[in-house]
ZARONU-807833 format. One line per 8 residues: number of its first residue (from 1); their letters; for each residue x negated, y, z negated of N, C-alpha, C. Coordinates in nm, 3 decimals. Example, Ala and Ser with C-alpha at 12.3 -4.5 7.8 and 13.67 -1.06 7.14 Angstrom:
1) as) -1.319/-0.569/-0.780/-1.230/-0.450/-0.780/-1.320/-0.330/-0.780; -1.285/-0.225/-0.708/-1.367/-0.106/-0.714/-1.290/0.003/-0.787
//
This chain:
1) xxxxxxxx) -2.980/12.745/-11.755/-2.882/12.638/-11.762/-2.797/12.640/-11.636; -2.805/12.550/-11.584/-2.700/12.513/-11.446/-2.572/12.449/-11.488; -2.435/12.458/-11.492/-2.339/12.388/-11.525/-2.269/12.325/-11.381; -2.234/12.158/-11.385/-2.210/12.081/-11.252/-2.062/12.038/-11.326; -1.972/12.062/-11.249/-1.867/11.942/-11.269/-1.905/11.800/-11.280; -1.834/11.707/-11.327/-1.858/11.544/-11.358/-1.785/11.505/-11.380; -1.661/11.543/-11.284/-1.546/11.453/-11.282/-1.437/11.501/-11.319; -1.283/11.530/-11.372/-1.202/11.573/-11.374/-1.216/11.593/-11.530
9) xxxxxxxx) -1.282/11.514/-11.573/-1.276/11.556/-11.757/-1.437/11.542/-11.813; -1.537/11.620/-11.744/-1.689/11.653/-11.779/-1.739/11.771/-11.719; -1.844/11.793/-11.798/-1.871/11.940/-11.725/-2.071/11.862/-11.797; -2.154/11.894/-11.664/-2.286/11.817/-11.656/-2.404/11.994/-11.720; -2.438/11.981/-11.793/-2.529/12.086/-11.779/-2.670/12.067/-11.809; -2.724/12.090/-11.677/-2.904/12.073/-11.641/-2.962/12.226/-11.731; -3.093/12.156/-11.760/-3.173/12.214/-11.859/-3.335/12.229/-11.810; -3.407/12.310/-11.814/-3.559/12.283/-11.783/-3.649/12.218/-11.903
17) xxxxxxxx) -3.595/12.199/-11.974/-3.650/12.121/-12.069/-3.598/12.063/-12.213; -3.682/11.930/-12.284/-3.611/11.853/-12.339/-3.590/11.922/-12.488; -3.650/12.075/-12.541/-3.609/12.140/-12.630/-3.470/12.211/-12.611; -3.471/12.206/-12.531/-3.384/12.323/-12.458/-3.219/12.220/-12.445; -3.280/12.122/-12.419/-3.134/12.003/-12.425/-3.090/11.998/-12.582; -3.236/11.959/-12.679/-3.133/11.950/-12.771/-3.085/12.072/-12.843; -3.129/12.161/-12.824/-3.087/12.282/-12.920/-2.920/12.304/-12.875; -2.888/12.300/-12.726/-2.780/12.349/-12.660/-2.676/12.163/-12.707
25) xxxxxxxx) -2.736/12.091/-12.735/-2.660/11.948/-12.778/-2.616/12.028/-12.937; -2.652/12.023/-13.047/-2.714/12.074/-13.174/-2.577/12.178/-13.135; -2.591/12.302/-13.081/-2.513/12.444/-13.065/-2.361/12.354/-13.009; -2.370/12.284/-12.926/-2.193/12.282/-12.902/-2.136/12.173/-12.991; -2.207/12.110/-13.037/-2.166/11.999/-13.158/-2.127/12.079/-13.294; -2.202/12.175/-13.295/-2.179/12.240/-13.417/-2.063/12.327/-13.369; -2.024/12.409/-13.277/-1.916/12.459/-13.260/-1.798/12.437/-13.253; -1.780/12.320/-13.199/-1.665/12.232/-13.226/-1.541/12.297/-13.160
33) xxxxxxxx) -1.593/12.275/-13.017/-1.529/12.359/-12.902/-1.409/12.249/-12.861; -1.306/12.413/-12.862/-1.205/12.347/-12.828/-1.171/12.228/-12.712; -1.088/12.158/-12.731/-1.091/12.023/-12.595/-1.220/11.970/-12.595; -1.358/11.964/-12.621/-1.478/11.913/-12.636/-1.417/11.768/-12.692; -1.425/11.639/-12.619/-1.473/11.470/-12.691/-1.568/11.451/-12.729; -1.660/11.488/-12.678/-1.811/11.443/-12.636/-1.939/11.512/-12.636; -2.025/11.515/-12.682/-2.166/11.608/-12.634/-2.213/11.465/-12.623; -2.330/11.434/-12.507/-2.404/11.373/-12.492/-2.522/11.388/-12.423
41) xxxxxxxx) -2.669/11.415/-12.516/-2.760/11.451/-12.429/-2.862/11.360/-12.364; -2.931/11.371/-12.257/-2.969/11.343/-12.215/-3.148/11.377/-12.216; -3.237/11.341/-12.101/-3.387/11.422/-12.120/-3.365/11.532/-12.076; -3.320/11.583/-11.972/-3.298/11.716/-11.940/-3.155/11.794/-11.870; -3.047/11.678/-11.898/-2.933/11.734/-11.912/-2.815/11.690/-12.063; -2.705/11.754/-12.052/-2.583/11.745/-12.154/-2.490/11.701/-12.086; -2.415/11.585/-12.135/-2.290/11.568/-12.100/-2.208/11.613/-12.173; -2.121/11.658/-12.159/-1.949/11.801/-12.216/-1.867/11.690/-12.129
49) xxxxxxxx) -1.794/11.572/-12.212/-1.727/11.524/-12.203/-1.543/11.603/-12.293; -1.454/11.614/-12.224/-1.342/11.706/-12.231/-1.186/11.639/-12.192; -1.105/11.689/-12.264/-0.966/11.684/-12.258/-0.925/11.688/-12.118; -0.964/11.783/-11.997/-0.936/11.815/-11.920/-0.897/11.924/-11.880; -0.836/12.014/-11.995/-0.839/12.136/-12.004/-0.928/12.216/-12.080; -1.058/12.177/-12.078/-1.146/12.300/-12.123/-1.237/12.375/-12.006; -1.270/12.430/-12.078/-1.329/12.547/-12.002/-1.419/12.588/-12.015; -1.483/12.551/-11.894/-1.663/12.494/-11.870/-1.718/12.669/-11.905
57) xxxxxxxx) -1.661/12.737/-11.912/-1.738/12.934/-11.918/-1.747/12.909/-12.066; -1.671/12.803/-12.156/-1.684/12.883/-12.286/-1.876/12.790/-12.342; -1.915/12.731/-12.230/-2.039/12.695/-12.284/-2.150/12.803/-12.214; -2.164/12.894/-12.357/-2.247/13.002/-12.302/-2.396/12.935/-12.323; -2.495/12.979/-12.240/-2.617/12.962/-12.313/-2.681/12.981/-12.445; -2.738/12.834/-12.512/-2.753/12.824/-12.681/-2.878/12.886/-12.669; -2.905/12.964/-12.754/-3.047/13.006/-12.818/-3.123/12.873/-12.883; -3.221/12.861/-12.822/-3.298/12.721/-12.934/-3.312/12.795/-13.070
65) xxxxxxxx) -3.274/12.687/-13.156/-3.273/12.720/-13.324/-3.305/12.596/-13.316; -3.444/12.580/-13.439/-3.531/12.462/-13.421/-3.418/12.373/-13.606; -3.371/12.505/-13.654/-3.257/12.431/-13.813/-3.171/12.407/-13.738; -3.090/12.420/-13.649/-2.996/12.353/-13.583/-3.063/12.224/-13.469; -3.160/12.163/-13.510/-3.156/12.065/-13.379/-3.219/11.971/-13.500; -3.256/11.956/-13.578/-3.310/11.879/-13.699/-3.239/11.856/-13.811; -3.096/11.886/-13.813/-2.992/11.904/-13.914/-2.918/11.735/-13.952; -2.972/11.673/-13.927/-2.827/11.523/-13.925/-2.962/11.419/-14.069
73) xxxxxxxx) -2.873/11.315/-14.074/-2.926/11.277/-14.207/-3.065/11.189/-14.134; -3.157/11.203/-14.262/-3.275/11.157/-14.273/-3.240/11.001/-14.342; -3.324/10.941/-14.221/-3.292/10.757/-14.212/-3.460/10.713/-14.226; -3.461/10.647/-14.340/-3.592/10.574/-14.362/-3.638/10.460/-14.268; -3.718/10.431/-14.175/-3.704/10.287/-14.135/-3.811/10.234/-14.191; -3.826/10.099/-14.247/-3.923/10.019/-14.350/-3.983/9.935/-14.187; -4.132/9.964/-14.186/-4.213/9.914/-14.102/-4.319/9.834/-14.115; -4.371/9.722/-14.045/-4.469/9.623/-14.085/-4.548/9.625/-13.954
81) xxxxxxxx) -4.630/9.695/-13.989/-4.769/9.804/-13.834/-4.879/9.644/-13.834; -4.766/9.575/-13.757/-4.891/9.450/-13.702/-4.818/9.441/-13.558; -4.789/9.527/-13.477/-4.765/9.532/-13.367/-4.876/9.492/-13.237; -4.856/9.411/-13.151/-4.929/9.360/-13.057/-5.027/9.441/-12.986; -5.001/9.575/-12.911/-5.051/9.684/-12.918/-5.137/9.815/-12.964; -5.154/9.790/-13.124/-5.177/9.875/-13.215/-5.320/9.877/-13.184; -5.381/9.787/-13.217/-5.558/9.776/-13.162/-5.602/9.858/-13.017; -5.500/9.823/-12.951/-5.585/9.902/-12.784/-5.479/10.008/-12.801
89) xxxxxxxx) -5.413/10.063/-12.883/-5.364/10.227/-12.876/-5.445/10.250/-12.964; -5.483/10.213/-13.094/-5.652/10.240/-13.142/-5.733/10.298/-13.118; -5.776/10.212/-12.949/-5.904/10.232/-12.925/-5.894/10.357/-12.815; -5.746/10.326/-12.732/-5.711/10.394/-12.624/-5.713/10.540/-12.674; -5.724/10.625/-12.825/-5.710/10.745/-12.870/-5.770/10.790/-12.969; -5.912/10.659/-12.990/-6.055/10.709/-13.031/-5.998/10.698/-13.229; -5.926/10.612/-13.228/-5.855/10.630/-13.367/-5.900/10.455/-13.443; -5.857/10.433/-13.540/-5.889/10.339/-13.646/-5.714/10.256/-13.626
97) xxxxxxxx) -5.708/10.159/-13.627/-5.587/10.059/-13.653/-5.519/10.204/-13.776; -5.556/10.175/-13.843/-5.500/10.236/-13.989/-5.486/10.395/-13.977; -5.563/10.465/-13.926/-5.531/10.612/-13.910/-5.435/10.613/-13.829; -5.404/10.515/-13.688/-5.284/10.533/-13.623/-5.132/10.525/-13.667; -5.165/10.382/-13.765/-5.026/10.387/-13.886/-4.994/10.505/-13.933; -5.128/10.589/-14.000/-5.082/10.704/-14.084/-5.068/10.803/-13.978; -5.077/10.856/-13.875/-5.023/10.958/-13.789/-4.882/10.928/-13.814; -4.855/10.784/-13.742/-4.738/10.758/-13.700/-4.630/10.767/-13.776
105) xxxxxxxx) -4.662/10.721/-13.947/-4.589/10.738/-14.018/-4.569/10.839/-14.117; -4.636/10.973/-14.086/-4.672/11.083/-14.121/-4.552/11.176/-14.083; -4.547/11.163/-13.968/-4.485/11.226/-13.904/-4.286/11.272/-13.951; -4.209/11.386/-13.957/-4.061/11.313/-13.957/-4.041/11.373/-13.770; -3.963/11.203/-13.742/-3.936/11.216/-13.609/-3.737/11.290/-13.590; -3.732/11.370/-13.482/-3.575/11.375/-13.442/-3.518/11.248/-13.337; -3.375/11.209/-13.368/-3.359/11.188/-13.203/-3.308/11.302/-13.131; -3.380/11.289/-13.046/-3.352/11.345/-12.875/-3.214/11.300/-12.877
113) xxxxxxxx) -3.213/11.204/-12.818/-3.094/11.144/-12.701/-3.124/11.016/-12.736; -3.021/10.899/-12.687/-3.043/10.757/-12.672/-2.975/10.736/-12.520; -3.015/10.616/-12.474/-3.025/10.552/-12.323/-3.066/10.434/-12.339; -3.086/10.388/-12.226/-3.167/10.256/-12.215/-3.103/10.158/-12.203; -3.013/10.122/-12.352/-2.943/10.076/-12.404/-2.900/10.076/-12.543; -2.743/10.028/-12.556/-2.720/10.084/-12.704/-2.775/10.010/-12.786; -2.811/10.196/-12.903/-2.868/10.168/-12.982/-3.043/10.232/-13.003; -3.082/10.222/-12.834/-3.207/10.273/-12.818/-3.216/10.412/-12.818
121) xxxxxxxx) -3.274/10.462/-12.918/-3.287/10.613/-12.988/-3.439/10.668/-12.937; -3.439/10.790/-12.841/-3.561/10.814/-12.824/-3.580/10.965/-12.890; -3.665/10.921/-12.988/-3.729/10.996/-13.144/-3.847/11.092/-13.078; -3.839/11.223/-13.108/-3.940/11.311/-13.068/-4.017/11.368/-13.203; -4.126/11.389/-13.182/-4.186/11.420/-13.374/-4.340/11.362/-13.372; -4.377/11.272/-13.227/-4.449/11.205/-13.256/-4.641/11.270/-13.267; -4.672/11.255/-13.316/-4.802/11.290/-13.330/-4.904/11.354/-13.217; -4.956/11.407/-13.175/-4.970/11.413/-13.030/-5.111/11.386/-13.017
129) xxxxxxxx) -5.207/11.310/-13.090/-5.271/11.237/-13.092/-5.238/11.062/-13.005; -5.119/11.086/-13.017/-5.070/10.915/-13.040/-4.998/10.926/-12.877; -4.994/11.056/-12.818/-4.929/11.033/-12.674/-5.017/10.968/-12.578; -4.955/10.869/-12.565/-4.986/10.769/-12.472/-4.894/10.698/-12.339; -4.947/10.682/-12.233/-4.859/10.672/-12.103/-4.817/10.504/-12.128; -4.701/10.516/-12.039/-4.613/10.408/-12.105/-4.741/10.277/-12.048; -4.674/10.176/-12.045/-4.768/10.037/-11.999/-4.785/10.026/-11.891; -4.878/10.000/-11.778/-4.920/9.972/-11.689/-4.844/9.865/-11.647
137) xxxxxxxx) -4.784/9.720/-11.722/-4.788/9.657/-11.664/-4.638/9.630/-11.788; -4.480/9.651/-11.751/-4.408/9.603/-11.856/-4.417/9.429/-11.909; -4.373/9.421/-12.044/-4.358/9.303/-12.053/-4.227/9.248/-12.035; -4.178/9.134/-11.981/-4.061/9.036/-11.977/-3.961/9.062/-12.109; -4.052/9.020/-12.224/-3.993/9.017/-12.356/-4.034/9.138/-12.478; -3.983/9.191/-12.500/-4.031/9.264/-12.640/-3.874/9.261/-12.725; -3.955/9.189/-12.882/-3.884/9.150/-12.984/-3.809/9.266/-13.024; -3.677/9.209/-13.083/-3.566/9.328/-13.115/-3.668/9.342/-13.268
145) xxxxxxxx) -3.652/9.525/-13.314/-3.681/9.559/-13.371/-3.842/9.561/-13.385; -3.856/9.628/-13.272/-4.016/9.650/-13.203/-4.019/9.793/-13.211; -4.137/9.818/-13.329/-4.133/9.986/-13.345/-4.211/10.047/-13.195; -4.197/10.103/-13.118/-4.309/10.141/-13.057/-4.310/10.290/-13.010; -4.415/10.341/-12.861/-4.443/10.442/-12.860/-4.463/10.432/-12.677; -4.461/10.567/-12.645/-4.448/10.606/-12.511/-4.449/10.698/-12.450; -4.557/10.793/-12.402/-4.589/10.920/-12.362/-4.547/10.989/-12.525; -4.399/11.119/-12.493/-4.408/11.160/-12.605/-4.338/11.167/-12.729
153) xxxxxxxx) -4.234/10.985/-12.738/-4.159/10.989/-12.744/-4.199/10.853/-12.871; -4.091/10.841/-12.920/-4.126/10.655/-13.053/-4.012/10.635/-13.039; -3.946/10.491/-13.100/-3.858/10.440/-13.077/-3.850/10.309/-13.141; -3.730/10.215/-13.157/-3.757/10.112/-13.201/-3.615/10.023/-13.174; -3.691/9.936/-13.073/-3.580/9.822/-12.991/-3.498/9.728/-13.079; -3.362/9.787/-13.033/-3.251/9.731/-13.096/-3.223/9.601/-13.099; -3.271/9.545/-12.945/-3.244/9.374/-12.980/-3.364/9.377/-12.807; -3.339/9.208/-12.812/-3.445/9.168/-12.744/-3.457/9.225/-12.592
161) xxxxxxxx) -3.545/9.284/-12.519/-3.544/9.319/-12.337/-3.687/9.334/-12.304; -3.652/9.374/-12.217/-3.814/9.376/-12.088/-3.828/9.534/-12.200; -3.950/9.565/-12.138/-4.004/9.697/-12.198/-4.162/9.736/-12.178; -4.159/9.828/-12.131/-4.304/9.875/-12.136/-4.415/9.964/-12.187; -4.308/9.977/-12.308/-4.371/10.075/-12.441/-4.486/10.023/-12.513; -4.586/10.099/-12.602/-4.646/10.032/-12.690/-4.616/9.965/-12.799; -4.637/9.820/-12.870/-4.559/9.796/-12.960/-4.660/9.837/-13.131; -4.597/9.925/-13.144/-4.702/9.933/-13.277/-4.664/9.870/-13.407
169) xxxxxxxx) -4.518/9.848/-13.440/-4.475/9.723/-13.544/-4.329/9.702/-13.500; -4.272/9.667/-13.659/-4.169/9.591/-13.620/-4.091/9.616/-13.734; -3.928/9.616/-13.760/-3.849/9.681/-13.868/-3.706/9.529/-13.857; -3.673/9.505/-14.001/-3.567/9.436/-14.006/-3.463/9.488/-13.951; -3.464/9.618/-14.050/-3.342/9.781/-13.981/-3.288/9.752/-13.850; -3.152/9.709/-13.875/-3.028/9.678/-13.726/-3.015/9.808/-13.690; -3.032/9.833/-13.570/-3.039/9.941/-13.503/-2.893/9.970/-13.437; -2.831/9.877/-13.383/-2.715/9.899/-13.371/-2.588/9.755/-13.387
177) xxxxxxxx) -2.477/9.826/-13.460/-2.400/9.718/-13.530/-2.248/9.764/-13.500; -2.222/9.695/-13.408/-2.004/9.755/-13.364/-1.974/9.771/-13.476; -1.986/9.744/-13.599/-1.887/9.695/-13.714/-1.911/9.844/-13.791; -2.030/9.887/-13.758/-2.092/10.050/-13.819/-2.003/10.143/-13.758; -2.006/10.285/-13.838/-1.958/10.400/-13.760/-2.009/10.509/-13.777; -2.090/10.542/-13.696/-2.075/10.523/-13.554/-2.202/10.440/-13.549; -2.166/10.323/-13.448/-2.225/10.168/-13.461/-2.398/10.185/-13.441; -2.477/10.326/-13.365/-2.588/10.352/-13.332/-2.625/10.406/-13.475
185) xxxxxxxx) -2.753/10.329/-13.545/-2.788/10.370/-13.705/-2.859/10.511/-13.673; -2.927/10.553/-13.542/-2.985/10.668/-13.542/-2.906/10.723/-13.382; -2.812/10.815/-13.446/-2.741/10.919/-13.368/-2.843/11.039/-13.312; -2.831/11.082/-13.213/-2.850/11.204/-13.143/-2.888/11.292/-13.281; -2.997/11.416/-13.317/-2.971/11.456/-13.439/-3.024/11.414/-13.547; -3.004/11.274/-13.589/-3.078/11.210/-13.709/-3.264/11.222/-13.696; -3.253/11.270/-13.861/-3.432/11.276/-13.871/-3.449/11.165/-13.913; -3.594/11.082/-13.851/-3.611/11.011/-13.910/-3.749/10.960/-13.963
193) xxxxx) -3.804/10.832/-14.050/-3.950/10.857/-14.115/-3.990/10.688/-14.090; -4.067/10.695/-14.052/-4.168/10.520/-14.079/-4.204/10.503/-14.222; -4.188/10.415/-14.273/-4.222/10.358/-14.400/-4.315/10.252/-14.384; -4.450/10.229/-14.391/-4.507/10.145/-14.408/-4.487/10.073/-14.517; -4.461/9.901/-14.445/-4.481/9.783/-14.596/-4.533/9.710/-14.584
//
């Protein structure tokens, strides 16, 4: 773990890898360190957002504990696997339309981290049958509430943008709502499951 200043009230800490982010996300969330606002992780760093008076030594290195990084509530999302994509990730991984559903929804996924934009939760859990490199070619449009998939990661677009993920279905489930609290339905932490309907 490398720890960087980030400003007069952050402290940045780089990670060699994306287990390794969330376990040490997971460990200072649960500690509930003094002057700590903020944990926010990232793919391979933490943001330690702070009062201004804390004190970047008291983040010792977390031991990965795989019950501490899978601990936040389990969120059903109800899915309808007629995604545009689903046929040539199919074929692209020697699989059946329908066996890909059932990997996919087999699986319980974590979030990692979210980015992108709010709301966009990138879910690790995914099958590793089903890892697939993002799109060759993004599209302009992909529909809000577009379940999809991407190297090793699933996810499911909060409202409408460009994107170059696979789209494997699609969920009513508002992904993110100001009026909610906290307004992102899948936080950093949350397990979560595909429901085929």
């Amino acid at each position: 773990m490398k720890l960087l200043p980030y400003g007069p009230r952050a402290v940045l800490a780089e990670f060699d890898s994306l287990a390794e982010v969330m376990a040490a996300a997971a460990a200072w969330r649960a500690a509930r360190l003094t002057g700590v606002v903020d944990v926010v992780p990232a793919a391979r760093t933490v943001l330690v957002v702070h009062d201004g008076y804390f004190d970047a030594a008291s983040l010792v290195q977390p031991q990965p504990a795989h019950d501490a990084v899978a601990v936040g509530q389990l969120v059903t999302i109800d899915t309808a696997y007629d995604g545009e994509d689903l046929a040539a990730v199919a074929d692209s991984v020697g699989m059946s339309a329908d066996e890909v559903v059932q990997a996919h929804s087999a699986a319980e996924y974590t979030v990692a981290f979210c980015g992108f934009m709010p709301g966009f939760s990138y879910l690790v859990g995914l099958d590793r049958r089903l890892v697939v490199a993002r799109r060759a070619t993004p599209r302009t449009r992909v529909p809000a509430g577009s379940v999809a998939i991407a190297a090793e990661f699933s996810a499911v677009y909060p409202r409408e943008s460009p994107g170059g993920w696979h789209l494997l279905g699609r969920t009513e489930q508002s992904m993110w709502d100001e009026r909610r609290l906290p307004p992102a339905l899948l936080p950093p932490g949350t397990r979560v499951r595909f429901r085929p309907r």
